[in-house]
N, C-alpha and C positions, 0 to 999 in steps of 0.2 A: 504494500500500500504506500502511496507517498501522500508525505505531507507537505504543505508549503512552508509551513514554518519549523520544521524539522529534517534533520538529517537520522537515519536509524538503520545502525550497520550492526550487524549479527559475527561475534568473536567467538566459534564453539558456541558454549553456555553461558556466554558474556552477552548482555545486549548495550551496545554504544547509544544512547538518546544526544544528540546535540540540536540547541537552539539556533537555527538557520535564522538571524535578521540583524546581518550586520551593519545598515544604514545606520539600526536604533541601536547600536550595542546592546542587539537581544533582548528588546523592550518584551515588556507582556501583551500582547491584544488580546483579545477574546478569541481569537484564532489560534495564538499559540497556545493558551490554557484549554483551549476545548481538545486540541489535538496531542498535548501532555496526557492530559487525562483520560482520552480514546488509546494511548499507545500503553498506557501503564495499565491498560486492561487487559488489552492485548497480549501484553507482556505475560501479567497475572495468569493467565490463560492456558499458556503455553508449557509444557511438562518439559522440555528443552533447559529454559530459562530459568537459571539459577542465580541469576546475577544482575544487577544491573548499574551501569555506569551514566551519571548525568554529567553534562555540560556544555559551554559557550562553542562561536564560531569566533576565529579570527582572534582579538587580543581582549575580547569580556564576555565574560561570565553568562550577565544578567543584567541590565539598568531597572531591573523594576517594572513597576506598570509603564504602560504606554502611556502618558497625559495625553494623549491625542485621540486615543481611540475614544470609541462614543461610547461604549461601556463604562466608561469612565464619570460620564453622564454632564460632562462640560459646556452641553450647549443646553442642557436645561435650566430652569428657573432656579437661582438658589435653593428657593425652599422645599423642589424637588429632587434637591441632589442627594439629601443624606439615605433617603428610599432604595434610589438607584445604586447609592454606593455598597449600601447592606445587602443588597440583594445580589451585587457583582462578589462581594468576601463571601459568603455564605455559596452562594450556587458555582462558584469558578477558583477566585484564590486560594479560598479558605478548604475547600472540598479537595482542590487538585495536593497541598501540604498533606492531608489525611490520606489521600491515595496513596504517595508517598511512605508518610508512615505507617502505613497499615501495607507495602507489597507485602507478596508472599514468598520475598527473598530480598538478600542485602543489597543496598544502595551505595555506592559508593561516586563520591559528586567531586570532579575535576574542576576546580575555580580557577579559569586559565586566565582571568584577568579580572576587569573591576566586577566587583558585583554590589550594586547598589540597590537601599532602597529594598522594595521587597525583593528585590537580587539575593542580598544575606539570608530574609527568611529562605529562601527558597536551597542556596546553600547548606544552611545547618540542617534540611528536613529531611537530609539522606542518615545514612548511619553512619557513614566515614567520609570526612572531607581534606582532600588533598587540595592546594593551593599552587599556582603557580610563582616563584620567588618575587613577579612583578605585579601581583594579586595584591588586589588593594581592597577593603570592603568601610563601602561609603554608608552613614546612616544618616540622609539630613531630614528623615520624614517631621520632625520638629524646629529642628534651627532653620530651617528655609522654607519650609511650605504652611509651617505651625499645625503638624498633624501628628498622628499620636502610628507607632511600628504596626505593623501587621504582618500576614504571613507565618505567625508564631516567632516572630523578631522578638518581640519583649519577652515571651515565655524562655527562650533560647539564652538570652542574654542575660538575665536574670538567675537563671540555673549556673551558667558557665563562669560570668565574671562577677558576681555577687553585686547588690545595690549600687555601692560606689562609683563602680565603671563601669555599671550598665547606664545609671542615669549621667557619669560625665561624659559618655560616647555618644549617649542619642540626645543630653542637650544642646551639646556644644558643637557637634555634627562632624569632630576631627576624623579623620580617616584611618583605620587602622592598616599595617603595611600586615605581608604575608607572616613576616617576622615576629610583629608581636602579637597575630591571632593566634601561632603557634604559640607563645611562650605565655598566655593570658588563656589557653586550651583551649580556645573555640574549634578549631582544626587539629586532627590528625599530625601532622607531616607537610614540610616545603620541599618542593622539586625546580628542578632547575624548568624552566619554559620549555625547551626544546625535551626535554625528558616526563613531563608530566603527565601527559594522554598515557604512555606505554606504561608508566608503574600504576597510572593510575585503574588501566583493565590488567596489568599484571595479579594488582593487591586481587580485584574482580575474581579474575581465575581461581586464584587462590581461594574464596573466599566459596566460590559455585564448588568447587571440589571437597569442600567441606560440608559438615552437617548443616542444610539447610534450617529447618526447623528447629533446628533447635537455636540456632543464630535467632532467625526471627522470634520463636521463645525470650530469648535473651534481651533482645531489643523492647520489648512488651516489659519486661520484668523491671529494666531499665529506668523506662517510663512512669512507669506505675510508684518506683521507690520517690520520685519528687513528692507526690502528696500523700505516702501512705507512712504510717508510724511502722515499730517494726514490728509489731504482733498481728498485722494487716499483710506485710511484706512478706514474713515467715508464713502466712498461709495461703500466699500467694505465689511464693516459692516450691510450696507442696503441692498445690494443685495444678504448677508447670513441670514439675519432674515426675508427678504418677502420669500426666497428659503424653507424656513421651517413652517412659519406661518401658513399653512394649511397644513402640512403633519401630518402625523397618530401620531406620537411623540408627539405634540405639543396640538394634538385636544385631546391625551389624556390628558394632562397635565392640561390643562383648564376645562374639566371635571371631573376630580379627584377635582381638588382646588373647584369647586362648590359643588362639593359632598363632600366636608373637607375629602377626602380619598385619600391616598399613591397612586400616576400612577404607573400603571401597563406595564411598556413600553416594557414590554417583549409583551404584546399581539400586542403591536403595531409594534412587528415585525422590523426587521433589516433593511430591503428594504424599510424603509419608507423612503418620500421625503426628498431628502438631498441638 
């Protein structure tokens, strides 16, 4: 299938997703989120597909929404924009982050240049983010336009760099370099530009050749520790290790280790019990 605003090339059990609109530095329109969100189903779908890899064309990432498109609801009446704006988070930004977190396999999102704006949310909503050394992530949804992150921007930041410098980043709108989202752990890992796509489906590979399900288990569990005490956690850790204990992942796992041999969890297939 092609898309317009997307490029989607097939690595084995890796799928490459990139943002084809390099005019906008990979602006959002309602085109390229309808078509995110059609290809991560597709993906989902697919028993191949163990992996997947996001990212930009050319030297960004992501700028964010499109101010231009009309989803954006710019040429309406003031006092009909905030309807139109609720109803674009909700039915397209906000739904396409949850597809995201909720695939049925790991994410891993290649920031090969700036990502702005809900660029960043859109960045942190994979599981593993690699950066490119000249990756820049811009937050001015408040010091320049006086509007408040989305995307799951604030929930992201807030988790990662605690109060202090989540609200001195997204008041003051300074830009953070690749450098110190690595050392402030928003990201994974910096790679050099020219090396970053290849480790970036490398880690991929790696990651599809592993227990799927049980990754995704992990990510869920992840999750869930932000707002759960730990008497909530520990029973929600028990009811993701009986959920997998006898699925095809795990019975390989235990037969491997008695056979002292490497599982094979590719044969145990994607759709194992999760």
């Amino acid at each position: 299938m092609q898309f317009s605003d997307l490029a989607v090339t097939d690595h084995g059990n890796v799928a490459c997703v990139a943002i084809v609109r390099p005019e906008t530095k990979n602006a959002l329109r309602r085109e390229t989120l309808e078509q995110l969100r059609a290809v991560i189903a597709g993906l989902s779908a697919r028993q191949d597909v163990r992996a997947m890899v996001l990212t930009g064309c050319d030297n960004a990432f992501c700028s964010g929404a499109d101010l231009s498109d009309p989803m954006m609801g710019g040429h309406l009446p003031p006092e009909q924009r905030g309807e139109a704006c609720a109803s674009v988070l909700d039915g397209l930004m906000h739904a396409l982050i949850r597809d995201i977190r909720n695939a049925p396999f790991p994410v891993v999102v290649a920031v090969n240049g700036v990502a702005a704006g809900g660029g960043v949310g859109l960045a942190l909503a994979g599981d593993i983010a690699i950066a490119a050394r000249s990756a820049r992530f811009v937050l001015t949804f408040t010091s320049r336009l006086g509007l408040v992150p989305d995307l799951g921007t604030s929930w992201q930041l807030a988790r990662t760099l605690g109060r202090a410098r989540a609200l001195g980043v997204l008041l003051t709108g300074q830009p953070l370099s690749s450098g110190q989202a690595l050392d402030w752990g928003l990201i994974w890992s910096v790679a050099e530009d020219e090396a970053l796509l290849g480790q970036a489906l490398d880690l991929a590979a790696t990651l599809a050749a592993g227990p799927v399900a049980g990754q995704v288990a992990t990510r869920r569990l992840l999750d869930r520790a932000f707002v759960s005490d730990l008497d909530t956690q520990l029973d929600a850790e028990r009811d993701a290790q009986a959920s997998l204990v006898g699925g095809a992942e795990v019975v390989e796992a235990m037969q491997a280790f008695a056979a002292r041999r490497n599982p094979d969890f590719l044969a145990a297939g994607r759709f194992a019990k999760a």
